[in-house]
py3Dmol code that shows the C-alpha trace and the ligand (Angstrom):
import py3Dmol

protein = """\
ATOM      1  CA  UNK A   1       4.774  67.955  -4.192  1.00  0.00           C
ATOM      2  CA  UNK A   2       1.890  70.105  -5.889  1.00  0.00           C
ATOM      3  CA  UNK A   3       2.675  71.127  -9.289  1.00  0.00           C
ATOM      4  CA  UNK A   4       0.490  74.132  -9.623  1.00  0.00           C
ATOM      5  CA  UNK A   5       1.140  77.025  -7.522  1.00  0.00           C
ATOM      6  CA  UNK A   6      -1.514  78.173  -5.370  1.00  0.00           C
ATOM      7  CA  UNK A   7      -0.235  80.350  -3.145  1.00  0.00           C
ATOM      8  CA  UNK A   8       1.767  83.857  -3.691  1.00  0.00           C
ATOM      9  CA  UNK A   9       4.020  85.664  -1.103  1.00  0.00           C
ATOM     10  CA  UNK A  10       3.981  89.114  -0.467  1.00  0.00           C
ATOM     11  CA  UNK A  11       7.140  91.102   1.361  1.00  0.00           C
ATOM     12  CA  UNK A  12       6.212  94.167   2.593  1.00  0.00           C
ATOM     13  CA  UNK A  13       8.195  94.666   5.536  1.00  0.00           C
ATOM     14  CA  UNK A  14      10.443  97.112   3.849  1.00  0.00           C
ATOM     15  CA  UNK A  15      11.426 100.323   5.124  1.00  0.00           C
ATOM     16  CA  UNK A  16      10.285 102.167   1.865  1.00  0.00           C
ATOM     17  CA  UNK A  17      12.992 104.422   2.364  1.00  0.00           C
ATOM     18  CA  UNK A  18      12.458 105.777  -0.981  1.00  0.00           C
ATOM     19  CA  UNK A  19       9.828 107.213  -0.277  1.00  0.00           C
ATOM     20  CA  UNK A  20      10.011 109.046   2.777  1.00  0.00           C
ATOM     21  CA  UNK A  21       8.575 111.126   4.345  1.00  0.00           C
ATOM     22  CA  UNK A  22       4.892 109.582   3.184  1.00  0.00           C
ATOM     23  CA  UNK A  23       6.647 106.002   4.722  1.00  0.00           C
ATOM     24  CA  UNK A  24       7.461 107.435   8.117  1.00  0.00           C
ATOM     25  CA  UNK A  25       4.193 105.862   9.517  1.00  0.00           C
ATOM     26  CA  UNK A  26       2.229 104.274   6.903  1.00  0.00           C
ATOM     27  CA  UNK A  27       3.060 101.882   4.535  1.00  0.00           C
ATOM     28  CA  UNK A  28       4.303 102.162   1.196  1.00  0.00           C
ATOM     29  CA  UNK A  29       2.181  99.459  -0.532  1.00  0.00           C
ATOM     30  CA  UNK A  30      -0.994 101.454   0.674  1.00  0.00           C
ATOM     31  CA  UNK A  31       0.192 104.587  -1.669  1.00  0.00           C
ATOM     32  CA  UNK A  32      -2.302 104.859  -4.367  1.00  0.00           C
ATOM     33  CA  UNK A  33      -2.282 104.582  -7.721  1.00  0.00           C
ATOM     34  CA  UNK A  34      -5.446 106.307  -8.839  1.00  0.00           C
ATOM     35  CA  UNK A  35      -7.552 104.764  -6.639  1.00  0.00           C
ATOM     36  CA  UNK A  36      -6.045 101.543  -5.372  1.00  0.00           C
ATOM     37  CA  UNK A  37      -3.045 100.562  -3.410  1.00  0.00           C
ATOM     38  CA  UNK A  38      -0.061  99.125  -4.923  1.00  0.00           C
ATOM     39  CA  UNK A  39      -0.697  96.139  -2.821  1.00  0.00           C
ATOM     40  CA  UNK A  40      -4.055  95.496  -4.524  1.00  0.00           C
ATOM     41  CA  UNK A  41      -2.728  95.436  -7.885  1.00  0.00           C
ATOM     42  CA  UNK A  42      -0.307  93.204  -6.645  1.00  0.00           C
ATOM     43  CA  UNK A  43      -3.397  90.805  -4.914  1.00  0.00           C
ATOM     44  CA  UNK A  44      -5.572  91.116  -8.021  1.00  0.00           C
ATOM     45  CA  UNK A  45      -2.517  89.919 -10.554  1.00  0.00           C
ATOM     46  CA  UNK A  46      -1.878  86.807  -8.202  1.00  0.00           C
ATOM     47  CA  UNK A  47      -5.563  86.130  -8.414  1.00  0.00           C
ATOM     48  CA  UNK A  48      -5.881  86.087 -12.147  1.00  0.00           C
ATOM     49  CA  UNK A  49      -3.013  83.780 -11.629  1.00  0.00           C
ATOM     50  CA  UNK A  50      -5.274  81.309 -10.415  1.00  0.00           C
ATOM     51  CA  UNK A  51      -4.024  82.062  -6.916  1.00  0.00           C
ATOM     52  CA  UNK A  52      -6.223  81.474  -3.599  1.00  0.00           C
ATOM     53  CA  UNK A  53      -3.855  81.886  -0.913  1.00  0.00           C
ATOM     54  CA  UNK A  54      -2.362  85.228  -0.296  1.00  0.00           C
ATOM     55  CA  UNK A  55       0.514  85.201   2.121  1.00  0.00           C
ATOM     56  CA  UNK A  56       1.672  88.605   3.710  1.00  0.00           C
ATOM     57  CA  UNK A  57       4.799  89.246   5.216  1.00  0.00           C
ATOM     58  CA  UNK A  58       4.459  92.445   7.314  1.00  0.00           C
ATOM     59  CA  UNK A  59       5.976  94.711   9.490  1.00  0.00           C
ATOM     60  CA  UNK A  60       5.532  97.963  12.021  1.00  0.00           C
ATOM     61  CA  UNK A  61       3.294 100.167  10.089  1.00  0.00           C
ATOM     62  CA  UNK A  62       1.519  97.911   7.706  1.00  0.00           C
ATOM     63  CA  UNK A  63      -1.671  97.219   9.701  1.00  0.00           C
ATOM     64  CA  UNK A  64      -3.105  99.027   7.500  1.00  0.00           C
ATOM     65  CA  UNK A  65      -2.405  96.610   4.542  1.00  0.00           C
ATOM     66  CA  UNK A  66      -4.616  93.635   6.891  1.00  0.00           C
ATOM     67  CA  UNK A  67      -7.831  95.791   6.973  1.00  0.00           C
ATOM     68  CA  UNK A  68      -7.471  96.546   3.420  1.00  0.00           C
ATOM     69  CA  UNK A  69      -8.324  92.814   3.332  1.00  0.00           C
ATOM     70  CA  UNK A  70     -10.446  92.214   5.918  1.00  0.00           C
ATOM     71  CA  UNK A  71     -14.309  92.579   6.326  1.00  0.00           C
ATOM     72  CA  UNK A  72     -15.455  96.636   6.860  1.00  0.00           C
ATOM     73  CA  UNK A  73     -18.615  95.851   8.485  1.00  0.00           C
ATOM     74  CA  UNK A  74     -19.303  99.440   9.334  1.00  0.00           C
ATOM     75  CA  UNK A  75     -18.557 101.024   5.541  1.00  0.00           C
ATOM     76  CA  UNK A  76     -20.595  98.080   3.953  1.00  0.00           C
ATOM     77  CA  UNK A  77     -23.074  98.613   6.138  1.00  0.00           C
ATOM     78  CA  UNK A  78     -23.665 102.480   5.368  1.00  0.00           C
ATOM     79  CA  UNK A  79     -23.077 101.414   1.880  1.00  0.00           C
ATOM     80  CA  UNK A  80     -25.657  98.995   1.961  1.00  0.00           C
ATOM     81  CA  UNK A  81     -28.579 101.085   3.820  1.00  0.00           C
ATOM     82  CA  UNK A  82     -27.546 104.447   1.236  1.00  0.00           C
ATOM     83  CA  UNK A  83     -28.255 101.917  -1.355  1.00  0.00           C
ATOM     84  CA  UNK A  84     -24.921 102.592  -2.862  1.00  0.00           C
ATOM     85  CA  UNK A  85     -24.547  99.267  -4.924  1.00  0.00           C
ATOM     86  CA  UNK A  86     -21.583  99.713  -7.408  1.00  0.00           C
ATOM     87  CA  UNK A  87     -19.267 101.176  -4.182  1.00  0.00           C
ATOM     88  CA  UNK A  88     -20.614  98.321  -1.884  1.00  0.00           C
ATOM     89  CA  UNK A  89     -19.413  96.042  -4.845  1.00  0.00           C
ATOM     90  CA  UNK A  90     -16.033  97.887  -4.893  1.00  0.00           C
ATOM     91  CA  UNK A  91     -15.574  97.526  -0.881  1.00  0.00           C
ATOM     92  CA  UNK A  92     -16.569  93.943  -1.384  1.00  0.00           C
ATOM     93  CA  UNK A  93     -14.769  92.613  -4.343  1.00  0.00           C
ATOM     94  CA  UNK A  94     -10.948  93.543  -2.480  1.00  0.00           C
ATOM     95  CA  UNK A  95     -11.290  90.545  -1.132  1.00  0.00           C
ATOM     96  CA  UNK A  96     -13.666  87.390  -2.967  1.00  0.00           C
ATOM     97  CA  UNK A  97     -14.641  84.742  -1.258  1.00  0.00           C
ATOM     98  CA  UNK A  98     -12.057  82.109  -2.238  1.00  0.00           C
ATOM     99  CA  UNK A  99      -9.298  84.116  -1.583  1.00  0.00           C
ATOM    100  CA  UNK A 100      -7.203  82.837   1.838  1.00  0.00           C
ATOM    101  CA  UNK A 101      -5.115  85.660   3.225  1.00  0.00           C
ATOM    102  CA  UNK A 102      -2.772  84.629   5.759  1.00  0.00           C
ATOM    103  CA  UNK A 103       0.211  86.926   7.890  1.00  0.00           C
ATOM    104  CA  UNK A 104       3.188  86.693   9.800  1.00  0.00           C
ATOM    105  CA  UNK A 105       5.234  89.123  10.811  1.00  0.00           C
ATOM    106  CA  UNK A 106       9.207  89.565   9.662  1.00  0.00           C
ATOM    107  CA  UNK A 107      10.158  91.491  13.003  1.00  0.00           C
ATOM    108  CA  UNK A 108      13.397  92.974  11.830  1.00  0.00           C
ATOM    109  CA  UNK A 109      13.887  94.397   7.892  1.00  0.00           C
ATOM    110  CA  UNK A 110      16.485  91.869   7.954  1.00  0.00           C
ATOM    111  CA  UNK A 111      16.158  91.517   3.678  1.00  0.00           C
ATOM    112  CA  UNK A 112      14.448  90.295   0.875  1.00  0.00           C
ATOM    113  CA  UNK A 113      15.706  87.343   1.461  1.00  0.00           C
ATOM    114  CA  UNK A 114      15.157  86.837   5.603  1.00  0.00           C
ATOM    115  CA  UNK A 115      11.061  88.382   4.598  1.00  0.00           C
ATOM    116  CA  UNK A 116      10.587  84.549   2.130  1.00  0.00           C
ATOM    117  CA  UNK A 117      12.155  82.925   4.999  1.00  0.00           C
ATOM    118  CA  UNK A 118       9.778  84.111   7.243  1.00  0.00           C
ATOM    119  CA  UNK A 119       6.775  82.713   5.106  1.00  0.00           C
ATOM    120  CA  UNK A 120       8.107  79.008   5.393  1.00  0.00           C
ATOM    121  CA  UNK A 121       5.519  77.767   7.586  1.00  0.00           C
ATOM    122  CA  UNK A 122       2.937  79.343   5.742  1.00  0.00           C
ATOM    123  CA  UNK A 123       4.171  77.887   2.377  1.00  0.00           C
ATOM    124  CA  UNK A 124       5.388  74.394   3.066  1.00  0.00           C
ATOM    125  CA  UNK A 125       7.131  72.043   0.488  1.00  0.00           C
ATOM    126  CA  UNK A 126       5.189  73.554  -2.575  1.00  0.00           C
ATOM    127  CA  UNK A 127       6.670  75.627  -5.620  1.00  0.00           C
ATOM    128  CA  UNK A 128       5.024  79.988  -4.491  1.00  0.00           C
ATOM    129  CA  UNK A 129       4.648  83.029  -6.647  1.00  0.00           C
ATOM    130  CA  UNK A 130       6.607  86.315  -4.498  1.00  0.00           C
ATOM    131  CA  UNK A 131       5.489  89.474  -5.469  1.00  0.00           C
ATOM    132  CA  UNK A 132       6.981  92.666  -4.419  1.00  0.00           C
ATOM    133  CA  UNK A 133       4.023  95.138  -4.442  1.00  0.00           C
ATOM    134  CA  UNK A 134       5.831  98.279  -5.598  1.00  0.00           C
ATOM    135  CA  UNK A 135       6.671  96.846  -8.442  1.00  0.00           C
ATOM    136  CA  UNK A 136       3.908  97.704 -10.190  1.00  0.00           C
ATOM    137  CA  UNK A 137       2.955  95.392 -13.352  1.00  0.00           C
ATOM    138  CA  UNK A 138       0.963  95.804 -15.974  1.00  0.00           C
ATOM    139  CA  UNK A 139       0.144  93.130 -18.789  1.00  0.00           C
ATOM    140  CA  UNK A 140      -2.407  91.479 -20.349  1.00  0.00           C
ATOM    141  CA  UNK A 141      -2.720  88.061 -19.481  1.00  0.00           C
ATOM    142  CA  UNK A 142      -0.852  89.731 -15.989  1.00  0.00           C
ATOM    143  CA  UNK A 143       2.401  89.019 -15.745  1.00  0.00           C
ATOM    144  CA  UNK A 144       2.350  86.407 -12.797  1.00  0.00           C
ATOM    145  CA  UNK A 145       0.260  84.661 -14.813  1.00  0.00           C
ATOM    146  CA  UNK A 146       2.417  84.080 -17.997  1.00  0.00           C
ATOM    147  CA  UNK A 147       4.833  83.095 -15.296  1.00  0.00           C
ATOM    148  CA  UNK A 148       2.188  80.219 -14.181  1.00  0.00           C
ATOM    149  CA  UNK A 149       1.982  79.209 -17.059  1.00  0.00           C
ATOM    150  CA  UNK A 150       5.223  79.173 -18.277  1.00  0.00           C
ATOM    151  CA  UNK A 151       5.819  77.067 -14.900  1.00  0.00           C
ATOM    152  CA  UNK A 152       3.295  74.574 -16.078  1.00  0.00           C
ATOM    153  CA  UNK A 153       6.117  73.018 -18.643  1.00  0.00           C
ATOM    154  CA  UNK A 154       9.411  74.192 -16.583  1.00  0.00           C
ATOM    155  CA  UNK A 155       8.650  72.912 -13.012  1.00  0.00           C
ATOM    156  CA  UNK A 156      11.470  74.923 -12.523  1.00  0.00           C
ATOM    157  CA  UNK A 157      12.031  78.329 -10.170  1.00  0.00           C
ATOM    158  CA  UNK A 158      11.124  81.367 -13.021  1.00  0.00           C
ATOM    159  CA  UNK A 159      12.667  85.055 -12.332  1.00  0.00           C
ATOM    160  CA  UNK A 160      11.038  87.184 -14.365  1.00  0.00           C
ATOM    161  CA  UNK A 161      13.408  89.501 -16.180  1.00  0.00           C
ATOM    162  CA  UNK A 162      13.666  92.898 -18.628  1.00  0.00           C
ATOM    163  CA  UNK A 163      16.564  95.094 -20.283  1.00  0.00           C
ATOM    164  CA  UNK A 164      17.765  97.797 -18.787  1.00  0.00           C
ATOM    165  CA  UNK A 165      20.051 100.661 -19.394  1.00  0.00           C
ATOM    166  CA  UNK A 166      24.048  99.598 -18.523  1.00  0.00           C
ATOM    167  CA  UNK A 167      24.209 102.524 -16.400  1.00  0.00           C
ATOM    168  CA  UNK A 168      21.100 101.273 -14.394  1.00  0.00           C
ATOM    169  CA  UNK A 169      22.523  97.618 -13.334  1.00  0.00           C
ATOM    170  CA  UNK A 170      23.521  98.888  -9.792  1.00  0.00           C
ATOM    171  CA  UNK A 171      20.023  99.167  -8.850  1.00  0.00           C
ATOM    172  CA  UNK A 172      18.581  95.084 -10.144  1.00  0.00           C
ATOM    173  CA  UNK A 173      19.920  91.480  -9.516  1.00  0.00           C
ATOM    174  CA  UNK A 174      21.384  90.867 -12.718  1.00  0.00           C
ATOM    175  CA  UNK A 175      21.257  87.527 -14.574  1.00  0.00           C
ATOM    176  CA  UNK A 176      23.876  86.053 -17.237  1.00  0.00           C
ATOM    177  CA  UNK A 177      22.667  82.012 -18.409  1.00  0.00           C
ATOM    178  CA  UNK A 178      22.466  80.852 -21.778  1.00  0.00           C
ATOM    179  CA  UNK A 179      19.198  81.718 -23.912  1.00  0.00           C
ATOM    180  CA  UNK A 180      17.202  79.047 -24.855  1.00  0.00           C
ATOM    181  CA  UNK A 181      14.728  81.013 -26.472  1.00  0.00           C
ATOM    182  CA  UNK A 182      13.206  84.876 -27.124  1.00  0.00           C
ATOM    183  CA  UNK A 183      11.712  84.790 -23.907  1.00  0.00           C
ATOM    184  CA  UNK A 184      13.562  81.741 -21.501  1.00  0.00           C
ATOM    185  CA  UNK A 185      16.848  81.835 -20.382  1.00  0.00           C
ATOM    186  CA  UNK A 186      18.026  79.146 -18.405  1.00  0.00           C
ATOM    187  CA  UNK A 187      20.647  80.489 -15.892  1.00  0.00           C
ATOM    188  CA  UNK A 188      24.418  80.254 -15.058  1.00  0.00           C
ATOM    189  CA  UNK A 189      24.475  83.269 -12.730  1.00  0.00           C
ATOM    190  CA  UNK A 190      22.670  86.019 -10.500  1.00  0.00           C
ATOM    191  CA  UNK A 191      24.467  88.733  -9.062  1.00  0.00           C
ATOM    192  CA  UNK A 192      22.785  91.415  -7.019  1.00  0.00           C
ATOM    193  CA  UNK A 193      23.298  95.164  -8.007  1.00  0.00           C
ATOM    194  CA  UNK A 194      26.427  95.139 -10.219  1.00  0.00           C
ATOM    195  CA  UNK A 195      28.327  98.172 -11.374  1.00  0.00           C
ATOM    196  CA  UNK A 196      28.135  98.564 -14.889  1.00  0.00           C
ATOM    197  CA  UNK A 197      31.492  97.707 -15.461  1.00  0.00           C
ATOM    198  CA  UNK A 198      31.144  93.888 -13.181  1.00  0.00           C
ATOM    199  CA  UNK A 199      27.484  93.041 -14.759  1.00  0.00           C
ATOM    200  CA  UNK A 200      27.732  89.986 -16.596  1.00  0.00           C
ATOM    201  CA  UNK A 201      24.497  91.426 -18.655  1.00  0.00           C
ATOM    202  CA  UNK A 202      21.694  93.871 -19.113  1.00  0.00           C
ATOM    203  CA  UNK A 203      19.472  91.850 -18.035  1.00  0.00           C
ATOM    204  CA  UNK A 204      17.608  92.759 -14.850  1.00  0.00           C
ATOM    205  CA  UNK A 205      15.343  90.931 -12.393  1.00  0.00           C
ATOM    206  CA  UNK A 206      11.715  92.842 -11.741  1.00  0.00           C
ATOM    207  CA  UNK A 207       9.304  91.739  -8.742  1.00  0.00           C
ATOM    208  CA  UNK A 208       8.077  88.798  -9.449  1.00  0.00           C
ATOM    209  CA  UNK A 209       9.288  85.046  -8.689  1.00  0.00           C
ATOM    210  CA  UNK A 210       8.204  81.797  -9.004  1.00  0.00           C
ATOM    211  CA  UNK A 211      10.224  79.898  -6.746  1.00  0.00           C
ATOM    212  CA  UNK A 212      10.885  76.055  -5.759  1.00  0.00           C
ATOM    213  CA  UNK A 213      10.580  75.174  -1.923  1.00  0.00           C
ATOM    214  CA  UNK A 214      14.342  74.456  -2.313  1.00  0.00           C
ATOM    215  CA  UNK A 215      14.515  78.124  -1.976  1.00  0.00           C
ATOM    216  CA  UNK A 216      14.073  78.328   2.036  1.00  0.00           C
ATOM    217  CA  UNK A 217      17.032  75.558   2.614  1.00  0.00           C
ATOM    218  CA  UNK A 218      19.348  77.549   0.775  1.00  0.00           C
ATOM    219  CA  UNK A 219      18.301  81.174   2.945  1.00  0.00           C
ATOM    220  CA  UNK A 220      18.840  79.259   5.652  1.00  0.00           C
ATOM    221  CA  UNK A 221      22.577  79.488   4.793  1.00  0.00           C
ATOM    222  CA  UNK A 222      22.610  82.886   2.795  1.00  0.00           C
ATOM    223  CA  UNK A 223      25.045  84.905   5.008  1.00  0.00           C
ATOM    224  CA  UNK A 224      24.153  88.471   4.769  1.00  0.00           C
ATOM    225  CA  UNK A 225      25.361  90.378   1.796  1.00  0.00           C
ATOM    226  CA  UNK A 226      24.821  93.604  -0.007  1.00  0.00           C
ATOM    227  CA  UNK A 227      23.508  96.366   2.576  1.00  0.00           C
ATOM    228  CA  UNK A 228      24.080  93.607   5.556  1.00  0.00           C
ATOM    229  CA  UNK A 229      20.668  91.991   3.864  1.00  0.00           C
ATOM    230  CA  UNK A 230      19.777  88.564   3.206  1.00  0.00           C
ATOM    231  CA  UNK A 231      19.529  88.991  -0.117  1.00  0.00           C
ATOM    232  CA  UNK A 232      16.803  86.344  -1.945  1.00  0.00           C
ATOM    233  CA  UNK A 233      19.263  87.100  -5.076  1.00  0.00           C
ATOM    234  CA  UNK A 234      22.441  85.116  -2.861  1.00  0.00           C
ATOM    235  CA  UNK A 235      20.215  82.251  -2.319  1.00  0.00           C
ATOM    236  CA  UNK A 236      19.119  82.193  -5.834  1.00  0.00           C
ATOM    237  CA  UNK A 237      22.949  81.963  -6.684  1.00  0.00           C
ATOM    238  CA  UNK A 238      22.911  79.175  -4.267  1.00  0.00           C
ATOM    239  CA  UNK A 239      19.866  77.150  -5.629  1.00  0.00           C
ATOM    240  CA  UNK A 240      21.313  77.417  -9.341  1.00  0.00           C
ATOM    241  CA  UNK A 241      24.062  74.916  -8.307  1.00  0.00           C
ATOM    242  CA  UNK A 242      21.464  72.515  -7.311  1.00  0.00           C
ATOM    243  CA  UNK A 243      18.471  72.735 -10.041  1.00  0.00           C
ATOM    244  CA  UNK A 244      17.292  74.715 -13.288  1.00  0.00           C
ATOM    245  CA  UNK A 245      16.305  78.363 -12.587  1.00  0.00           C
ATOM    246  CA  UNK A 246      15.055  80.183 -15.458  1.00  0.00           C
ATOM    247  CA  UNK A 247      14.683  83.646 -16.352  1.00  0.00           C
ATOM    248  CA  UNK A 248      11.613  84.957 -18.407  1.00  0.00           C
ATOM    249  CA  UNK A 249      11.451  87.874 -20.776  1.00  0.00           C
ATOM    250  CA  UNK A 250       8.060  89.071 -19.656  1.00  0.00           C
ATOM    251  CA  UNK A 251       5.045  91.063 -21.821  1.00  0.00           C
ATOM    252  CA  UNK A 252       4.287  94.111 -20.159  1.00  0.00           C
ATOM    253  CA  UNK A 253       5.258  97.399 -18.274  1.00  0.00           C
ATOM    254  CA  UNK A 254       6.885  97.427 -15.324  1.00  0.00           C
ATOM    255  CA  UNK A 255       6.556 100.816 -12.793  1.00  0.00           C
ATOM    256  CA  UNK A 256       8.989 101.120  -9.904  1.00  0.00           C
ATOM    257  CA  UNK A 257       6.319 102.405  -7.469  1.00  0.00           C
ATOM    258  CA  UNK A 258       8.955 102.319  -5.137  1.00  0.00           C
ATOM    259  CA  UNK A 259      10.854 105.192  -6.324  1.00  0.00           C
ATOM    260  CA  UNK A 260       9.233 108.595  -6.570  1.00  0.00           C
ATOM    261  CA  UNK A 261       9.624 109.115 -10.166  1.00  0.00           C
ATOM    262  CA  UNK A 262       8.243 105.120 -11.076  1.00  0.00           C
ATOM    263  CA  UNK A 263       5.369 106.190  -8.738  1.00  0.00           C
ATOM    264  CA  UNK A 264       3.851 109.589 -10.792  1.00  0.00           C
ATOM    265  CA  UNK A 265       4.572 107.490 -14.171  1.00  0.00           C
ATOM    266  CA  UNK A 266       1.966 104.781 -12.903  1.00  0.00           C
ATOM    267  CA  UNK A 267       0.124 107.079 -11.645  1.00  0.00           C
ATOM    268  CA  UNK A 268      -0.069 109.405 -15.146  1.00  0.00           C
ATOM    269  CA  UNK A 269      -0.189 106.222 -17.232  1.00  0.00           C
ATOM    270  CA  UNK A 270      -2.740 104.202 -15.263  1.00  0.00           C
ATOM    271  CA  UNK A 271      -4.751 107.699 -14.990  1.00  0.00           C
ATOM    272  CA  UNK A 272      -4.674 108.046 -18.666  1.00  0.00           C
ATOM    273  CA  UNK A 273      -6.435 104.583 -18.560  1.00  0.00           C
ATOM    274  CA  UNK A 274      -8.657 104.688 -16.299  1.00  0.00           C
ATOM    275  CA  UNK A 275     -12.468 104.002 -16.985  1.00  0.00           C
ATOM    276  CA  UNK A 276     -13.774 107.042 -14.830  1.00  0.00           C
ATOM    277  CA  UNK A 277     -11.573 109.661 -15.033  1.00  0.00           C
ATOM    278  CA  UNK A 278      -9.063 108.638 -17.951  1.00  0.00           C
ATOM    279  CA  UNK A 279     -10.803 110.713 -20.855  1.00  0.00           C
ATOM    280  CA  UNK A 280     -10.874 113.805 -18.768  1.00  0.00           C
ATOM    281  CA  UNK A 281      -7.381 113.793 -17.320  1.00  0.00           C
ATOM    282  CA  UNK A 282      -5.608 112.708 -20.597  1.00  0.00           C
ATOM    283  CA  UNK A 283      -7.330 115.872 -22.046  1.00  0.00           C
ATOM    284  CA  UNK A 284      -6.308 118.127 -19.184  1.00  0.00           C
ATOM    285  CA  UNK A 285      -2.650 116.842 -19.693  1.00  0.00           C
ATOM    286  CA  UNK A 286      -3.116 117.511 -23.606  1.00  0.00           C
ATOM    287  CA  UNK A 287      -4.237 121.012 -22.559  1.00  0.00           C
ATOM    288  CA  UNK A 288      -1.170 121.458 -20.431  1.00  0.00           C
ATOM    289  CA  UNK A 289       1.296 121.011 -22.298  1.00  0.00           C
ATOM    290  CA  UNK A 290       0.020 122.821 -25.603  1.00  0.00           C
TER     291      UNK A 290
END
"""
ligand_1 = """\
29
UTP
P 13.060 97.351 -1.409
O 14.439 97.594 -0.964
O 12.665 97.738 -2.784
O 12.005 98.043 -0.463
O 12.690 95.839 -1.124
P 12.169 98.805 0.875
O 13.269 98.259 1.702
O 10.810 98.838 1.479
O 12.446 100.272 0.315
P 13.688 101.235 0.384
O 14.766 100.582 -0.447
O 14.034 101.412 1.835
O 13.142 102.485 -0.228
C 11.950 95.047 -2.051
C 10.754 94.403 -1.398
O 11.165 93.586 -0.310
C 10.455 93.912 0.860
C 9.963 95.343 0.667
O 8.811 95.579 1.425
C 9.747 95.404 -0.837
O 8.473 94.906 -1.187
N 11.360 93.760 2.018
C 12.619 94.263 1.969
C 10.915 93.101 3.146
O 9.761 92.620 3.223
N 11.777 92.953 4.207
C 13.032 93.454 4.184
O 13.756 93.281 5.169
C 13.454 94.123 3.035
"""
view = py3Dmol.view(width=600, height=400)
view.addModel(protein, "pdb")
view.setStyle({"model": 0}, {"cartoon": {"style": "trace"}})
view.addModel(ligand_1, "xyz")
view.setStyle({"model": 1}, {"stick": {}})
view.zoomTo()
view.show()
């Protein structure tokens, strides 16, 4: 089995509910932020990674998220003959050269859970990254990639975790395990949105997994639970009886994109930041609210 992971999972067969009605036809990991869709961010943190093989599960509507990746002969063309060199780089770098994107196609939005299981074939008997695109993180090395390397020693699954407010455990899987360190906790449990009064901690799982090929034998007998989903949490619960599963305390800001409110502070804090346009907006906000 290869002990490096080289390949990252995106689900993004999701209804985005959320976020109607800018969901009703197009999809939610195209919104965005600034100037780049959610998915992108997602693509470029795998890549720092050390990732090469990006593997997509989509649905109805997200066609859009495959041409984002593809060639776009006819824009770098135009680009090319207008001599436009720093936008033909932009077109051009979405997708380098080494990078492998691959697709298949969860037909139902039968769950988190049932969207992994649909990558299988694509994935094989190795140890994946899954990213959930509208989670939108932001750290610095990324933070897929202090879960890579936190892998690198654990050869373990890795969930990576932050606290959150007890009022706000109904809307994360929620972890309990025994801390081995400030940033490692190896777990005992995994429950999927608890009431505040049933969580068993704080501690909340964000969008991003590293996850042992183990994994897809134990969705394969997940029943269905919260919502009627396949929940990957459930089959989490399963794995833990079987091997380690860690939890990691990562470095950096998470965003729900997912959620209206996540979505304009990303897009306020990321525009604050931005190269072009930062200085100037972060002044007009200043302005505003004197
Ligand atoms: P979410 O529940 O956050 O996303 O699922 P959603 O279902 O798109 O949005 P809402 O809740 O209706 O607003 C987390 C991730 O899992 C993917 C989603 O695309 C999202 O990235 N997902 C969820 C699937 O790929 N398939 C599913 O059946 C469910």
């Amino acid at each position: 089995m290869n002990t490096r992971i080289l390949k990252a999972v995106f689900p993004i067969a999701g209804l985005g509910s959320r976020f109607l009605p800018a969901t009703k036809a197009s999809a939610k990991e195209m919104l965005p932020v600034v100037d780049k869709p959610l998915i992108q961010y997602a693509v470029e943190e795998a890549y720092e990674a050390g990732i090469r093989h990006m593997v997509f599960v989509t649905g109805r509507t997200k066609r859009s998220v495959e041409d984002h990746f593809d060639t776009a002969y006819e824009l770098e063309n135009e680009l090319e003959q207008a001599g436009k060199t720093e936008l033909l780089k932009i077109a051009r770098g979405i997708s380098p050269d080494d990078m492998v994107c691959s697709y298949v196609r969860q037909p139902r939005a039968l769950g988190l859970g049932h969207a992994v299981l649909c990558a299988e074939h694509l994935v094989g008997q190795e140890p994946f990254a899954v990213l959930l695109a509208d989670d939108l993180m932001v750290g610095q090395p990324s933070i897929t990639a202090q879960m890579v390397q936190q892998f690198a020693t654990l050869q373990a699954s890795i969930l990576a975790v932050q606290d959150v407010p007890l009022d706000q455990t109904n809307r994360y899987g929620i972890v309990s395990g025994t801390t081995l360190d400030a940033q490692l906790t190896q777990l005992s449990g995994i429950v999927e949105k608890p009431a505040p009064a049933d969580a068993p901690s704080t501690l909340a799982v964000a969008g991003r997994y590293i996850l042992m090929p183990r994994i897809f034998e134990e969705l394969k007998t997940t029943p269905k639970g919260a919502g009627g989903e396949i929940q990957l949490t459930d089959a989490i619960a399963q794995l833990l009886s079987k091997e380690k599963v860690f939890a990691y305390r990562y470095h950096g800001t998470r965003y729900d994109c997912g959620s209206k409110l996540g979505f304009l502070q990303a897009t306020v804090d990321l525009g604050e930041h931005h190269p072009q346009v930062g200085a100037e907006f972060s002044s007009w906000l200043a302005q505003r609210q004197s």
